[in-house]
N, CA, C and O atoms as a Tripos MOL2 file, in Angstrom:
@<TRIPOS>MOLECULE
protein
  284   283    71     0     0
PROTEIN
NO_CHARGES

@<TRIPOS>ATOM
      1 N          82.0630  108.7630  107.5530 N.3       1 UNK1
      2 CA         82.5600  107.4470  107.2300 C.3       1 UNK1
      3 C          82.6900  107.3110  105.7140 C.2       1 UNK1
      4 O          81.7000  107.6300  105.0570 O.2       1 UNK1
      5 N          84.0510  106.7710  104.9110 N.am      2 UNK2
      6 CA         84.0580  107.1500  103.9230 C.3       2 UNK2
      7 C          83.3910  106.1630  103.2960 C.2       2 UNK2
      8 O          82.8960  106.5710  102.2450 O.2       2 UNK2
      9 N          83.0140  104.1330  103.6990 N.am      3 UNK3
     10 CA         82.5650  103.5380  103.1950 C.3       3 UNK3
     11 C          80.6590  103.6540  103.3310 C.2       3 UNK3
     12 O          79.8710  103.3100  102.4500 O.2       3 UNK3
     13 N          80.4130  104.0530  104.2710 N.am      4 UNK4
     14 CA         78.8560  103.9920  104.9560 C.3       4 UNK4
     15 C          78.8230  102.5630  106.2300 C.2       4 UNK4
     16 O          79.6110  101.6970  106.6080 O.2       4 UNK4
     17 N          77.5990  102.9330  106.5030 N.am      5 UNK5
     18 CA         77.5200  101.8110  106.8150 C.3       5 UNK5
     19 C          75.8600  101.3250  106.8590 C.2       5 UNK5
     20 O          75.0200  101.9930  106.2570 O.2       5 UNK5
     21 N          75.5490  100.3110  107.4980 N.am      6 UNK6
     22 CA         74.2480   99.5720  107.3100 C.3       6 UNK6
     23 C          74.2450   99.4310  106.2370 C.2       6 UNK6
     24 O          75.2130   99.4710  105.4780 O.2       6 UNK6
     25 N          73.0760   99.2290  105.9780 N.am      7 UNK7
     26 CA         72.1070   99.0520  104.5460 C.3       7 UNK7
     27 C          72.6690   99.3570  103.4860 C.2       7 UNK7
     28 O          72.9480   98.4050  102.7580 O.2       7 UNK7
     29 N          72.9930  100.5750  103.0630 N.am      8 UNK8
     30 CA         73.4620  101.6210  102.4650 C.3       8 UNK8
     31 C          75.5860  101.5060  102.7250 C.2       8 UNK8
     32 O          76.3290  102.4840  102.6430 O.2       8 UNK8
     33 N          75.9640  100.3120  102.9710 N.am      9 UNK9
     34 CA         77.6860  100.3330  103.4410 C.3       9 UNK9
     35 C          77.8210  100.1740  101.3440 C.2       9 UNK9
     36 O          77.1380   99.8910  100.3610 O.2       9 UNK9
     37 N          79.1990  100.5970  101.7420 N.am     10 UNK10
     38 CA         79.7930  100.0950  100.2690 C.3      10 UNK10
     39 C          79.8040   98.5990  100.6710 C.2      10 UNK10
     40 O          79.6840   98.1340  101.8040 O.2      10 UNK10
     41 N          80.0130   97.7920   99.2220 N.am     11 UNK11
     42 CA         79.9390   96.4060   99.1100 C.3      11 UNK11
     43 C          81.5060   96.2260   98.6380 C.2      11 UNK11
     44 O          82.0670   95.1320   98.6960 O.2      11 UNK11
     45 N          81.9520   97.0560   98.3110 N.am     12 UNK12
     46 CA         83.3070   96.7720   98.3290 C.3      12 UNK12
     47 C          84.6060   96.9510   99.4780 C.2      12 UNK12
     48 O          85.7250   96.4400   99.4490 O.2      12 UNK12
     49 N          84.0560   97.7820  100.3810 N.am     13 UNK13
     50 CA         85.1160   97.9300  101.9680 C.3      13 UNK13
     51 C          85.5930   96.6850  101.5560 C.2      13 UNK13
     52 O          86.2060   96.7690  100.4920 O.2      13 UNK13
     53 N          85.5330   95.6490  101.9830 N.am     14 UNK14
     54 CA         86.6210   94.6690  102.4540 C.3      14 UNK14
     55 C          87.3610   94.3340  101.0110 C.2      14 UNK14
     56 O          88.5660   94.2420  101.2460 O.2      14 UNK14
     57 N          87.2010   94.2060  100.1830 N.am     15 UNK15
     58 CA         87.8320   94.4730   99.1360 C.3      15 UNK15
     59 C          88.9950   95.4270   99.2180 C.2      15 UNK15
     60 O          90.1380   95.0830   98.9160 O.2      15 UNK15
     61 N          88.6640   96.6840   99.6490 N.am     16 UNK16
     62 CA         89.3070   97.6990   99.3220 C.3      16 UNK16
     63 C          90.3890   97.5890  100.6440 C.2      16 UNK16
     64 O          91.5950   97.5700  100.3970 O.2      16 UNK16
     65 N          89.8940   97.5160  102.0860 N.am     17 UNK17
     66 CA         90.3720   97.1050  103.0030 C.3      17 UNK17
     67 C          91.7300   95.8130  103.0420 C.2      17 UNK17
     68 O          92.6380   95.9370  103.8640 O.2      17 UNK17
     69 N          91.7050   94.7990  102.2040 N.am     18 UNK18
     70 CA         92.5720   94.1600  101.6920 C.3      18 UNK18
     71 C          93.4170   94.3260  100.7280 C.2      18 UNK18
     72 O          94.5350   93.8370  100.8920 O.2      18 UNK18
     73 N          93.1930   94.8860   99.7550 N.am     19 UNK19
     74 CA         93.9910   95.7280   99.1100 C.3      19 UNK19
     75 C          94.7940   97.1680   99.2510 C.2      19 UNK19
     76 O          95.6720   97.6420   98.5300 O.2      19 UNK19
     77 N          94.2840   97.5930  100.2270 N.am     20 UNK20
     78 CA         95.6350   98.5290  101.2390 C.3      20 UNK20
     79 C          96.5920   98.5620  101.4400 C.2      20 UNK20
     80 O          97.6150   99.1850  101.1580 O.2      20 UNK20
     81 N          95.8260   96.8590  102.6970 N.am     21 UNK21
     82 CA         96.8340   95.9070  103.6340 C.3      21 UNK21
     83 C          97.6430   95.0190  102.4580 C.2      21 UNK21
     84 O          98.2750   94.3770  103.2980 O.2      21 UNK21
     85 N          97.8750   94.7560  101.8510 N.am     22 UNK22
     86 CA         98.1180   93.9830  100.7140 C.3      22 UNK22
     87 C          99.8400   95.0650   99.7040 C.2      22 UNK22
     88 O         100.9950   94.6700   99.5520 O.2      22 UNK22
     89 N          99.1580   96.4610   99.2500 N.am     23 UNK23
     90 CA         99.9290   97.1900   98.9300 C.3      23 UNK23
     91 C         100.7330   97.7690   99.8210 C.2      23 UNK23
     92 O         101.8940   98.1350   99.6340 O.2      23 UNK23
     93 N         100.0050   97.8540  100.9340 N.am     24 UNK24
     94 CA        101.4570   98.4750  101.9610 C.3      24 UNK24
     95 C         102.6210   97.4110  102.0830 C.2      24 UNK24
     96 O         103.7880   97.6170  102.4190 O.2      24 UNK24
     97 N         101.9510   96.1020  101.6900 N.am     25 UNK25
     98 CA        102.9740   94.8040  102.7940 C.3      25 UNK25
     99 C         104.3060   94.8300  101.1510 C.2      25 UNK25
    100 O         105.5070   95.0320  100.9720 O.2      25 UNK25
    101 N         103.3330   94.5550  100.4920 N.am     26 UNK26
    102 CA        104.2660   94.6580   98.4250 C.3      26 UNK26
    103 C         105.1340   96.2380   99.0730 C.2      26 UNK26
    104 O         106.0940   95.9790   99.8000 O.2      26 UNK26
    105 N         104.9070   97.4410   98.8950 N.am     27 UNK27
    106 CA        105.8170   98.3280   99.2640 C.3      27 UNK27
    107 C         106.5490   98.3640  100.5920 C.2      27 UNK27
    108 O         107.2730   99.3480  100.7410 O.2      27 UNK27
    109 N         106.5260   97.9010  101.1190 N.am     28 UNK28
    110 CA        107.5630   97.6070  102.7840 C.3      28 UNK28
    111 C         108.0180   96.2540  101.9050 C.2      28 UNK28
    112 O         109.2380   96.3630  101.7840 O.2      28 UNK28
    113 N         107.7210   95.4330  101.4590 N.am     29 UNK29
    114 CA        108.8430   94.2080  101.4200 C.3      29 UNK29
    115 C         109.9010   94.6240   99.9700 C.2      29 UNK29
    116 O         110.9600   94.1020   99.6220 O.2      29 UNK29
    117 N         109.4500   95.2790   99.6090 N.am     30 UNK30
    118 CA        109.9590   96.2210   97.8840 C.3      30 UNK30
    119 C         111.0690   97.0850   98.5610 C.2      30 UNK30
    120 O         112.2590   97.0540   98.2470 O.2      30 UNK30
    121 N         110.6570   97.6550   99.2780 N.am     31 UNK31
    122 CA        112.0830   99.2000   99.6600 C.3      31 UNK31
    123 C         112.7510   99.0840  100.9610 C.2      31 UNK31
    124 O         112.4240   98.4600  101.9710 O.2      31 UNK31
    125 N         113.4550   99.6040  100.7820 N.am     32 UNK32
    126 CA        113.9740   99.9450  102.5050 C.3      32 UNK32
    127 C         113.6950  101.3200  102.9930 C.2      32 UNK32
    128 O         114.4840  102.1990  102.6450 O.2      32 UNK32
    129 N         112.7070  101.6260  103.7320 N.am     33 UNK33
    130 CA        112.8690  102.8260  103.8090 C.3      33 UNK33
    131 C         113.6370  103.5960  104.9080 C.2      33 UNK33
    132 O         114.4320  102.7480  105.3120 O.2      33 UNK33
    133 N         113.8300  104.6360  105.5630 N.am     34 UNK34
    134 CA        115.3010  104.9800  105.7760 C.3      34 UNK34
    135 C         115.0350  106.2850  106.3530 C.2      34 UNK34
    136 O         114.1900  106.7650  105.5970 O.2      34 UNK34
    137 N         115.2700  107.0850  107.2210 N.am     35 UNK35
    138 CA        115.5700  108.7420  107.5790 C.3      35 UNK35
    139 C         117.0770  108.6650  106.8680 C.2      35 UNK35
    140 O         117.8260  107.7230  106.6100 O.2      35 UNK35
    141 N         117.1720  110.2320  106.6590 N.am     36 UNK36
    142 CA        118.8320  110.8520  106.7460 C.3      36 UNK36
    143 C         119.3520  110.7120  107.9340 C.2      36 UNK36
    144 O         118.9680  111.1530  109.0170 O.2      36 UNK36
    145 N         120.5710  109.8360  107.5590 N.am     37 UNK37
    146 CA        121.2100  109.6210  109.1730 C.3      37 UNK37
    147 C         120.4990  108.8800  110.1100 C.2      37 UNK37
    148 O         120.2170  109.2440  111.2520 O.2      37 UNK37
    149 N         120.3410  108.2800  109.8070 N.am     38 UNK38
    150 CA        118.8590  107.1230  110.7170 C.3      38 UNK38
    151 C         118.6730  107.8200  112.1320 C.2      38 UNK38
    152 O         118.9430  107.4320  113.2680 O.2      38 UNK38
    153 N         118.0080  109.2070  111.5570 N.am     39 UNK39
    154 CA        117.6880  110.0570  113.3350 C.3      39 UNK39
    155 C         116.2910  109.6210  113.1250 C.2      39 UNK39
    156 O         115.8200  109.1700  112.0800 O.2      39 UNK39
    157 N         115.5610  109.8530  114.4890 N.am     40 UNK40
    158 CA        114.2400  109.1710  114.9400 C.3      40 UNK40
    159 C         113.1680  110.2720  113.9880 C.2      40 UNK40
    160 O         113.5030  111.3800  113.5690 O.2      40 UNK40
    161 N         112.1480  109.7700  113.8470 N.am     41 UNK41
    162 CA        110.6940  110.3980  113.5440 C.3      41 UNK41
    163 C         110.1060  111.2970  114.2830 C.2      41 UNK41
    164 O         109.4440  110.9450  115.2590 O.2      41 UNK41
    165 N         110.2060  112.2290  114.0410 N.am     42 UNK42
    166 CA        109.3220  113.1450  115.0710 C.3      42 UNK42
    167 C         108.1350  112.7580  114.9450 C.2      42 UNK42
    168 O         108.0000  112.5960  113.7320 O.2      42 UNK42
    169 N         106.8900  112.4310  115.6060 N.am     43 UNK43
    170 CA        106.1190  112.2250  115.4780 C.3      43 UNK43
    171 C         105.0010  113.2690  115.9980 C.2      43 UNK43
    172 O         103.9060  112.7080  116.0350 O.2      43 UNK43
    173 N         104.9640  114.1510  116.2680 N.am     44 UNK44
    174 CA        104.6490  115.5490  117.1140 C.3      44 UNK44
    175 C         103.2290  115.7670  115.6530 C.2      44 UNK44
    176 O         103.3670  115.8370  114.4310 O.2      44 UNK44
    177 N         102.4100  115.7970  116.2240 N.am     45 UNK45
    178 CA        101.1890  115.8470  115.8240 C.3      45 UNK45
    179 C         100.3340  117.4230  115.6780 C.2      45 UNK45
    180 O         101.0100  118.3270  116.1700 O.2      45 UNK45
    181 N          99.4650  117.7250  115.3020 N.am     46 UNK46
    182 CA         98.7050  118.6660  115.4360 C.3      46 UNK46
    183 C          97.2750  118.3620  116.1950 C.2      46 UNK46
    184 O          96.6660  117.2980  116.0810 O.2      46 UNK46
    185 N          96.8600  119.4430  116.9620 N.am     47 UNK47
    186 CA         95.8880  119.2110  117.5350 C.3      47 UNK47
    187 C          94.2770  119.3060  116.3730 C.2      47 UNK47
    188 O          94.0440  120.3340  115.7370 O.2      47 UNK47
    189 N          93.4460  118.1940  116.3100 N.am     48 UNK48
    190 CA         92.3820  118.5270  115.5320 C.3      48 UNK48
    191 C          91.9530  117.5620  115.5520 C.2      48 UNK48
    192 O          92.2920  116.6150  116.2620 O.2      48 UNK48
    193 N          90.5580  117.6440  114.2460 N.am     49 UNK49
    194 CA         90.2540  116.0640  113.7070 C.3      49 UNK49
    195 C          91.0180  115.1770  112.5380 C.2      49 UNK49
    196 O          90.6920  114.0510  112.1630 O.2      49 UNK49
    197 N          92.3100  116.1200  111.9780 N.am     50 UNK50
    198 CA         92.7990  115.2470  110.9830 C.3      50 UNK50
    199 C          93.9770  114.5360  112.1250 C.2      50 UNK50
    200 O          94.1400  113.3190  112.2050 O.2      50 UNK50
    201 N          94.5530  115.3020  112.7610 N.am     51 UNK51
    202 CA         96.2110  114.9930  113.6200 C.3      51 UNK51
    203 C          97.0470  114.5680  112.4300 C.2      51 UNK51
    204 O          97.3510  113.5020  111.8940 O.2      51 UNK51
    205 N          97.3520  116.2010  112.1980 N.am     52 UNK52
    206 CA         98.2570  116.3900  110.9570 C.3      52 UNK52
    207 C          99.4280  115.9480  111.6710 C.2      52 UNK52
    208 O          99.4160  115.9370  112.9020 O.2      52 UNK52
    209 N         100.6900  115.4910  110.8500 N.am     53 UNK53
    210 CA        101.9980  115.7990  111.9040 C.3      53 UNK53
    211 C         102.0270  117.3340  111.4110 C.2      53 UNK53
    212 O         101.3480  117.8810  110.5420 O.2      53 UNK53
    213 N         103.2700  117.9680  112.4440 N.am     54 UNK54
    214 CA        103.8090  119.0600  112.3750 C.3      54 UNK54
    215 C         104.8020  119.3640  111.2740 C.2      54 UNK54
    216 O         104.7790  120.3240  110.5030 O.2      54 UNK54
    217 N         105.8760  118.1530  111.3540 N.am     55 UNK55
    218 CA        106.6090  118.2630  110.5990 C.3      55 UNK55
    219 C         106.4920  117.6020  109.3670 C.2      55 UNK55
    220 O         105.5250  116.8450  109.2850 O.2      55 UNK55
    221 N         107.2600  117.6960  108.3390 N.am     56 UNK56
    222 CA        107.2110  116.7570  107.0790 C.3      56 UNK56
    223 C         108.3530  115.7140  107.9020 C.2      56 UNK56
    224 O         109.2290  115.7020  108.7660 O.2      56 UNK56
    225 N         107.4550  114.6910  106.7110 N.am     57 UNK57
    226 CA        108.5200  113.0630  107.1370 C.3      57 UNK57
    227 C         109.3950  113.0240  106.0210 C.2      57 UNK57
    228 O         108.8780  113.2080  104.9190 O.2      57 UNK57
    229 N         110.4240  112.8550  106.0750 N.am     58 UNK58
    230 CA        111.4710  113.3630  105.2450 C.3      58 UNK58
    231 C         111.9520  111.7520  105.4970 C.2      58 UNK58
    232 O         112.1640  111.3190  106.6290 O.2      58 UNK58
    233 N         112.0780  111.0080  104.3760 N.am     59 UNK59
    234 CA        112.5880  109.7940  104.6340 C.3      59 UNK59
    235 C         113.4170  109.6930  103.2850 C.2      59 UNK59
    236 O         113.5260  110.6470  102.5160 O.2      59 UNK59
    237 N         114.1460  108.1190  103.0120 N.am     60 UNK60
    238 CA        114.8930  107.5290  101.4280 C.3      60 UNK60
    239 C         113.9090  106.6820  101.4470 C.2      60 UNK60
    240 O         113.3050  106.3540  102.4680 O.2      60 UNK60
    241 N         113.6820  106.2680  100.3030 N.am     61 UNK61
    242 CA        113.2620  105.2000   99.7880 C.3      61 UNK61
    243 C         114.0860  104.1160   98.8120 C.2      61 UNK61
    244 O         114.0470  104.4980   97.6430 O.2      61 UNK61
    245 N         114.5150  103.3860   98.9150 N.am     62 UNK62
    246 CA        115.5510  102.6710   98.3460 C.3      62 UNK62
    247 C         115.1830  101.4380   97.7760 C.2      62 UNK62
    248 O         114.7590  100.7150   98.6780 O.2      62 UNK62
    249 N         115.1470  100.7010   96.3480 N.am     63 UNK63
    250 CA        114.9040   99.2210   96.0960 C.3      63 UNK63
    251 C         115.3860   98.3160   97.0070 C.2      63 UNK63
    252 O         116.5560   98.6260   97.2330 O.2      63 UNK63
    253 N         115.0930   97.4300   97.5910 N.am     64 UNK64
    254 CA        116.0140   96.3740   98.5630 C.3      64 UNK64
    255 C         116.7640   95.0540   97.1760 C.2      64 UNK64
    256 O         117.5170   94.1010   97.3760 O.2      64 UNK64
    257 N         116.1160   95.5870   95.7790 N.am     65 UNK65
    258 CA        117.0770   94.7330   94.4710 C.3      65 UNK65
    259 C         117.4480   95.3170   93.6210 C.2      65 UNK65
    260 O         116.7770   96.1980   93.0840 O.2      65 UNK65
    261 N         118.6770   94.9710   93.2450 N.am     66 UNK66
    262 CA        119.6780   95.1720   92.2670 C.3      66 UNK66
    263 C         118.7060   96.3800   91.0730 C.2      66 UNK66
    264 O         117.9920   95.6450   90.3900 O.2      66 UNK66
    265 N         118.5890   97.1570   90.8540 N.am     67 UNK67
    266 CA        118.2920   97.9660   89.8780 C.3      67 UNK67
    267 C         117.6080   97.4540   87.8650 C.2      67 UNK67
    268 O         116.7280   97.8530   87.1020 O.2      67 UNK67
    269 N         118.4710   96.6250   87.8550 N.am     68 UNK68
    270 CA        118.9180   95.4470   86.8540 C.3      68 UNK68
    271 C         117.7180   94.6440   86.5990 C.2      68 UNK68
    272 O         117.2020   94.4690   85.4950 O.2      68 UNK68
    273 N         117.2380   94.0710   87.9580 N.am     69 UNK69
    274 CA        116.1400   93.2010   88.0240 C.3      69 UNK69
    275 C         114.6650   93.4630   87.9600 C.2      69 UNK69
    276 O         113.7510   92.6500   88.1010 O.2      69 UNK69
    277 N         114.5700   95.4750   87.5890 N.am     70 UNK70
    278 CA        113.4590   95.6270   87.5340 C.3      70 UNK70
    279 C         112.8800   96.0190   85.9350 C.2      70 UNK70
    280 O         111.8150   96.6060   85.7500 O.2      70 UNK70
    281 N         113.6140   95.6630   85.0630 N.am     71 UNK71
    282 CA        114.1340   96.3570   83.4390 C.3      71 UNK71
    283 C         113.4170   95.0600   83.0340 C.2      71 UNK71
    284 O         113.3260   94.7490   81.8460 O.2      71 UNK71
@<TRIPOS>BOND
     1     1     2 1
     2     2     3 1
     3     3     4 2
     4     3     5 am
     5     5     6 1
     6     6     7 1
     7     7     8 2
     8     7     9 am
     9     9    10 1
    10    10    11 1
    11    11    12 2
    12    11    13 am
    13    13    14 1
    14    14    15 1
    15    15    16 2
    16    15    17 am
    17    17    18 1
    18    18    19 1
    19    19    20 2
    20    19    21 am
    21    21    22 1
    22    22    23 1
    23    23    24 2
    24    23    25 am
    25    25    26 1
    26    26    27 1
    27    27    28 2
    28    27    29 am
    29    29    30 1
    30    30    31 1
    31    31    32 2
    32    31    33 am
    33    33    34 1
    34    34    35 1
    35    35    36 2
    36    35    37 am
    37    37    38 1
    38    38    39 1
    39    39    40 2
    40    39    41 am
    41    41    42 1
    42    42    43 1
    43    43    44 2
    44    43    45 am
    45    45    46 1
    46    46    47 1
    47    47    48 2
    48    47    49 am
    49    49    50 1
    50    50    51 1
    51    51    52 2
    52    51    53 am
    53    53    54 1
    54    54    55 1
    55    55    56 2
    56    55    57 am
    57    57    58 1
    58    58    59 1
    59    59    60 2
    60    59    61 am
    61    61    62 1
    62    62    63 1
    63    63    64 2
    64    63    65 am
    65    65    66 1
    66    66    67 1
    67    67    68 2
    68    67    69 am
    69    69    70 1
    70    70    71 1
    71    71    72 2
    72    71    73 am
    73    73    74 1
    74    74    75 1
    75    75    76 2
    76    75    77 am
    77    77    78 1
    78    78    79 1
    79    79    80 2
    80    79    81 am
    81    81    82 1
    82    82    83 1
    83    83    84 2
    84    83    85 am
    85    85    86 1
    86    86    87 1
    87    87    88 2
    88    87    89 am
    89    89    90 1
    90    90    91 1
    91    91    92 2
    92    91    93 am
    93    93    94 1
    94    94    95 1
    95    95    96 2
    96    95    97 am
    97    97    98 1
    98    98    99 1
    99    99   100 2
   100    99   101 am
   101   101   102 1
   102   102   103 1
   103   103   104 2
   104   103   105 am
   105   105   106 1
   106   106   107 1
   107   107   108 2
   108   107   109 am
   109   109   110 1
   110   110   111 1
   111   111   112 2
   112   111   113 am
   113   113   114 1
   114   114   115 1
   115   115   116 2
   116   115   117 am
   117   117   118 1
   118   118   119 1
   119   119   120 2
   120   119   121 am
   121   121   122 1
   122   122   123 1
   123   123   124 2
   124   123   125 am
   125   125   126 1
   126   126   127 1
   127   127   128 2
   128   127   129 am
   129   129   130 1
   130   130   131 1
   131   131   132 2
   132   131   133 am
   133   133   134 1
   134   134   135 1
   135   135   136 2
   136   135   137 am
   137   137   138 1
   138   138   139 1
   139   139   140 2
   140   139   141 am
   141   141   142 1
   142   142   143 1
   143   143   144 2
   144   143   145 am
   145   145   146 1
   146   146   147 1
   147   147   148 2
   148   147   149 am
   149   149   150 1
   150   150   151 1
   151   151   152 2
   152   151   153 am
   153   153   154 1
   154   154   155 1
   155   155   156 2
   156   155   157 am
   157   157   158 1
   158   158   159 1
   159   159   160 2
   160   159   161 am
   161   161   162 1
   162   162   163 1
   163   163   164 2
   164   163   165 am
   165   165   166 1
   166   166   167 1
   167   167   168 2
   168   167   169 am
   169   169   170 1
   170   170   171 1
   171   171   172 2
   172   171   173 am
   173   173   174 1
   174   174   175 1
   175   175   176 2
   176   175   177 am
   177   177   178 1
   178   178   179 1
   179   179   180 2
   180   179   181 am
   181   181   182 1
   182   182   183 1
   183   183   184 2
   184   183   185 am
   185   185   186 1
   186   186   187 1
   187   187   188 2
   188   187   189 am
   189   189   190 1
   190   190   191 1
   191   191   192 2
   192   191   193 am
   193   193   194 1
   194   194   195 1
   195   195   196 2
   196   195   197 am
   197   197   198 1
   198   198   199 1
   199   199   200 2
   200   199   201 am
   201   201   202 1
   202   202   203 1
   203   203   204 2
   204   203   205 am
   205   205   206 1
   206   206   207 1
   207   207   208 2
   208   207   209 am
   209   209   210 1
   210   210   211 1
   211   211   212 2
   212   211   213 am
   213   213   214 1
   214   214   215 1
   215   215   216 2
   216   215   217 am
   217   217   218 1
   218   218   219 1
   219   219   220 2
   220   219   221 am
   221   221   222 1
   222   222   223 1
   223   223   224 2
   224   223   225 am
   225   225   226 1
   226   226   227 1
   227   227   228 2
   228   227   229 am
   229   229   230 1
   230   230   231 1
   231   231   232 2
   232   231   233 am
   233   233   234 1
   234   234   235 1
   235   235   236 2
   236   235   237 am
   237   237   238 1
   238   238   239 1
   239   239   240 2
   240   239   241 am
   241   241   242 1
   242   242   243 1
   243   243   244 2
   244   243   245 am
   245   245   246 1
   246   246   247 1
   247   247   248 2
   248   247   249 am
   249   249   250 1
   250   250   251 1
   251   251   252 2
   252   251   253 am
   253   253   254 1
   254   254   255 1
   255   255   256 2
   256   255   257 am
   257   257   258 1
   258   258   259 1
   259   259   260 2
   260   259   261 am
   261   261   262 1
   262   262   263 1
   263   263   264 2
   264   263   265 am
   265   265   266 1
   266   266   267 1
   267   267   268 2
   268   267   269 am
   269   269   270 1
   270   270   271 1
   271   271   272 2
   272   271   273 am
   273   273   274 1
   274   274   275 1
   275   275   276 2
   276   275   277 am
   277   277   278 1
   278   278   279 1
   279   279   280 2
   280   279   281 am
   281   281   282 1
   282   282   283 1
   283   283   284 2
@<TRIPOS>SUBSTRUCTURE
     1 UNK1         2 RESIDUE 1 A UNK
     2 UNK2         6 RESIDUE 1 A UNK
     3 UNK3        10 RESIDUE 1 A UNK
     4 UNK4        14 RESIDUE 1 A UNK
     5 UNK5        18 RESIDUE 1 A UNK
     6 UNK6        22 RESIDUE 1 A UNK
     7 UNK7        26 RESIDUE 1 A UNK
     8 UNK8        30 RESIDUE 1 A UNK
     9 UNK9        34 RESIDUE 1 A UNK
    10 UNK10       38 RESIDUE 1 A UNK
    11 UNK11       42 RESIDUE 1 A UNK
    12 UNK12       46 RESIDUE 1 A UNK
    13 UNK13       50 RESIDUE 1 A UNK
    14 UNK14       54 RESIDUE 1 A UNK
    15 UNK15       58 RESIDUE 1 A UNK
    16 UNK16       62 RESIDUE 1 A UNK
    17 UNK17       66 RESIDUE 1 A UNK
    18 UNK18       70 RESIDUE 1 A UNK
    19 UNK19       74 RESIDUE 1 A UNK
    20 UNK20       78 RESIDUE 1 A UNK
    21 UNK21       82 RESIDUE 1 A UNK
    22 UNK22       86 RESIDUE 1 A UNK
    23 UNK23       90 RESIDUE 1 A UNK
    24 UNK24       94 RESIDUE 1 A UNK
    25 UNK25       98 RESIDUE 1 A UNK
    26 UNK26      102 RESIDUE 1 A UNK
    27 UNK27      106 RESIDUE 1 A UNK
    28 UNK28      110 RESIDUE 1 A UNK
    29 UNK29      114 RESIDUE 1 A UNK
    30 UNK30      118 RESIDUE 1 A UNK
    31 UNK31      122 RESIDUE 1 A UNK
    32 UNK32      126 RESIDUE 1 A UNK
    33 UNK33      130 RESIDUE 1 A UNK
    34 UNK34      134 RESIDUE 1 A UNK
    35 UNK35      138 RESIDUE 1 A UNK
    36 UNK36      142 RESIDUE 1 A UNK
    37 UNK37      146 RESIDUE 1 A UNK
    38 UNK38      150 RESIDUE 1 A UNK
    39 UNK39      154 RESIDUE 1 A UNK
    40 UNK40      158 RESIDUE 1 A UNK
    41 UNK41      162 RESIDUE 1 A UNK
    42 UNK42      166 RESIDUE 1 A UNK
    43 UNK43      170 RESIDUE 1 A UNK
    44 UNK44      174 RESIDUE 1 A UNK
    45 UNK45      178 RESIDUE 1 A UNK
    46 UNK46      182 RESIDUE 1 A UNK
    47 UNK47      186 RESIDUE 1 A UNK
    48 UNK48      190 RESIDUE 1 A UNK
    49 UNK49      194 RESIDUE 1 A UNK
    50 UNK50      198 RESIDUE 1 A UNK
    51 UNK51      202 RESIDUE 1 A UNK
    52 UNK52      206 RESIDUE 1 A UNK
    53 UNK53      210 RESIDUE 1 A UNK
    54 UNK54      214 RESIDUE 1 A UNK
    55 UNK55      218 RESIDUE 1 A UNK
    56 UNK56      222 RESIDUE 1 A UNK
    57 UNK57      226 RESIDUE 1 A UNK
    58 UNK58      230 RESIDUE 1 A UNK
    59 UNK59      234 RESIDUE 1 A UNK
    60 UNK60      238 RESIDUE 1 A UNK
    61 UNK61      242 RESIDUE 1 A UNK
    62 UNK62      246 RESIDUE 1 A UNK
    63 UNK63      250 RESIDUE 1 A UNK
    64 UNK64      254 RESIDUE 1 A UNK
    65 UNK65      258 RESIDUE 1 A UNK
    66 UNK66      262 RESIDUE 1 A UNK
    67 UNK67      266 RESIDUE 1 A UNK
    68 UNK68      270 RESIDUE 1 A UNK
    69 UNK69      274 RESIDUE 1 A UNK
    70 UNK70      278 RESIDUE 1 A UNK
    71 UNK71      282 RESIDUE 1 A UNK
């Protein structure tokens, strides 16, 4: 467990836990993100304790604003 837990937990998890959720929502409302050719995700996994995918995720990442507006 990377925070702990009981006694001994980090005092910052939920901190950090909100600030994740927080940066993922700022980068999804920031870009569009995109496959080449909008083909589906393979999602095909590896067997283990990480469940690597197999493949690389090969996506665009794109501003959803004008270029202009970030200068």
């Amino acid at each position: 467990m990377p925070f702990g837990s009981g006694r001994r937990a980090c005092p910052g998890i939920s901190f950090a836990l909100q600030m994740t959720l927080l940066t993922l929502a700022s980068f999804l409302h920031s870009f569009d993100v995109t496959t080449r050719g909008n083909a589906p995700v393979d999602m095909t996994g590896s067997v283990g304790f990480t469940n690597m995918k197999l493949t690389p995720l090969d996506v665009l990442v794109k501003p959803r604003l004008s270029p202009h507006l970030y200068e």
